[in-house]
N, C-alpha and C positions, 0 to 999 in steps of 0.2 A: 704613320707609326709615331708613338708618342715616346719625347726621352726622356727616359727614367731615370733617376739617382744611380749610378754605377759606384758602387762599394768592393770591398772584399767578401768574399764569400767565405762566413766566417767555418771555423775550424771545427771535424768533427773528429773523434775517437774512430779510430780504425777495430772493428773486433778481430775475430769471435770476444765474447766476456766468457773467460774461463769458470770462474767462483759459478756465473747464472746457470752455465749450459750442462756442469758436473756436479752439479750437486743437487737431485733431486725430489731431495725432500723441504728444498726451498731457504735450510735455513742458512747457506753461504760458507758451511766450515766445510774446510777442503779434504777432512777426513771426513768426510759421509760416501764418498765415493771409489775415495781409491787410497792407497796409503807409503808410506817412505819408509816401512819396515820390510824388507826381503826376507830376512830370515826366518827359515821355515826351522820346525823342531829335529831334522835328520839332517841341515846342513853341516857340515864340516867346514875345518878350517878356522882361520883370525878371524873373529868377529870386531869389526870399526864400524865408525861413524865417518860419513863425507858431512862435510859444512859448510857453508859460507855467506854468503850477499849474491843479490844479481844488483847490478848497478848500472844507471844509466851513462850517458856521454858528461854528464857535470858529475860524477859521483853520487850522484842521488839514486836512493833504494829505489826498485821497480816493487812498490807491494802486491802486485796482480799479476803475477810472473807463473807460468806451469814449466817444471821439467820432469823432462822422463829420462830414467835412466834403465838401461842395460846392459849387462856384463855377464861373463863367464863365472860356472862355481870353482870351486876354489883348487879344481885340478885341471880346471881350463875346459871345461865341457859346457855347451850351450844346451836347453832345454829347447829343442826346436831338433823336429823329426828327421833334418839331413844331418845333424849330428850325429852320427850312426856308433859313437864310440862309448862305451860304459857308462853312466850317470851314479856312482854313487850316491848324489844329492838327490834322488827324484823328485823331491817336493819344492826344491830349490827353483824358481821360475825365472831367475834374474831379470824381473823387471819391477819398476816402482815409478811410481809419481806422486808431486810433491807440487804444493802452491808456495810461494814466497807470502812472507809476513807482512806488518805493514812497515819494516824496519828492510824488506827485501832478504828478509834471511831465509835458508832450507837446509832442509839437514835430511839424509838417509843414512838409518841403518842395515848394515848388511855385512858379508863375507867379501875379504879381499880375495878378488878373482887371482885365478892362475895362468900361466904361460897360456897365449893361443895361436896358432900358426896364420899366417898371412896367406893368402893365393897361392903365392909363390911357395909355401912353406915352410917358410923363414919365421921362427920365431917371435913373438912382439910383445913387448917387455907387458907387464899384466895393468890393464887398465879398464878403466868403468867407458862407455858410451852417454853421451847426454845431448838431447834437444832439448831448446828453449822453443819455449812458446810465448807470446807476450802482444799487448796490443800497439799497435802502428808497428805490426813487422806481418807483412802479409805472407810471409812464407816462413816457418820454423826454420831456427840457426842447429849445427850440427857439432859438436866437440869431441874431446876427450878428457878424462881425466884420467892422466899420469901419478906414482905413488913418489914421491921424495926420497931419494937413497937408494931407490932400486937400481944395483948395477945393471939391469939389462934395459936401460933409458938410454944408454951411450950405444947400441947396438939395434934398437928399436927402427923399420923402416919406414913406418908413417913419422914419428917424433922425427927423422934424420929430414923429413923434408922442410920440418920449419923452421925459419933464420934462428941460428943461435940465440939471438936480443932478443927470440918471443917465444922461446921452451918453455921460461918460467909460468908463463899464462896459461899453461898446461897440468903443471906438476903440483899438487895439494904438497902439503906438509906436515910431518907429520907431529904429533902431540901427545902426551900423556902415556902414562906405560901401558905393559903386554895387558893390562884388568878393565884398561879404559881406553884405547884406544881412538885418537880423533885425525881427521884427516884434513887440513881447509883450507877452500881455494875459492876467490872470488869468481864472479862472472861478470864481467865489464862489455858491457854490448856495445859502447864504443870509446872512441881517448886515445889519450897516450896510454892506458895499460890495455886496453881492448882484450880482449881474449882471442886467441885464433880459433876461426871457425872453418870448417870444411864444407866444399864445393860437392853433394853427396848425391 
């Protein structure tokens, strides 16, 4: 057996590639395939904007980032057939996805969801759902997004499980009046600001 030069085996990109495998008409804009507007024409309710950065461990933008978000419409009813309770919103599907810029920013518009009950039945102060997607993370991250000032964040029973020092990694904030409503909260995949992510 002959010895070879022994190096590092240099480094690859972990996929999937989001922009190649959704969008199918080749040309890489992340609206060809799917979109960050919820709002349908019969939702009710505040209409906002979620916003922010997804950011890596140094603070740098992730430009090739996919999230998906899902939430309740704006009386707390999910689109999904075991919700068995009234849908006023029927067009309302609460789901959206969104690619990052090359700045790491995204933004979804939609209806701030309503009250939805836990397992238990216990109330839970009203919040969006979000996975990250991204490359060198072989399994999508899970979150939440909480709303800034809602008193029912102090009584929330998922929000009570995380250390007080890491609520904030949670809680968008909010901006601009009742006409323009913005809501924004980074996503730091890891650091000192990390986001908290759930075991799901």
């Amino acid at each position: 057996m002959q010895d070879k030069d022994k190096g590092i085996t240099p480094s690859q990109t972990v996929g999937p590639y989001f922009k190649y495998g959704l969008t199918p008409n080749g040309q890489y804009d992340w609206n060809d395939a799917f979109t960050g507007n919820l709002v349908t024409p019969d939702a009710s309710g505040e209409r906002i904007r979620i916003e922010g950065r997804v950011l890596d461990g140094d603070g740098q933008p992730v430009p090739d980032c996919m999230l998906e978000l899902w939430q309740a419409d704006s009386q707390g009813g999910f689109a999904d057939p075991q919700d068995k309770r009234a849908l006023p919103n029927r067009k309302f599907r609460g789901f959206g996805r969104v690619g990052t810029d090359a700045n790491g920013a995204y933004a979804f518009d939609t209806i701030k969801p309503g009250s939805v009950p836990d397992p238990d039945g216990k109330p839970q102060a009203p919040h969006l759902l979000l996975a990250v997607f991204a490359r060198g993370m072989l399994r999508h991250l899970y979150t939440r997004i909480y709303f800034g000032g809602e008193a029912a964040n102090s009584s929330d029973p998922v929000l009570a499980l995380v250390p007080s020092d890491r609520r904030a990694t949670l809680i968008a904030q909010r901006e601009g009046d009742s006409g323009n409503v913005v809501y924004k909260l980074h996503v730091c995949l890891q650091g000192a600001d990390e986001t908290v992510f759930f075991d799901v």
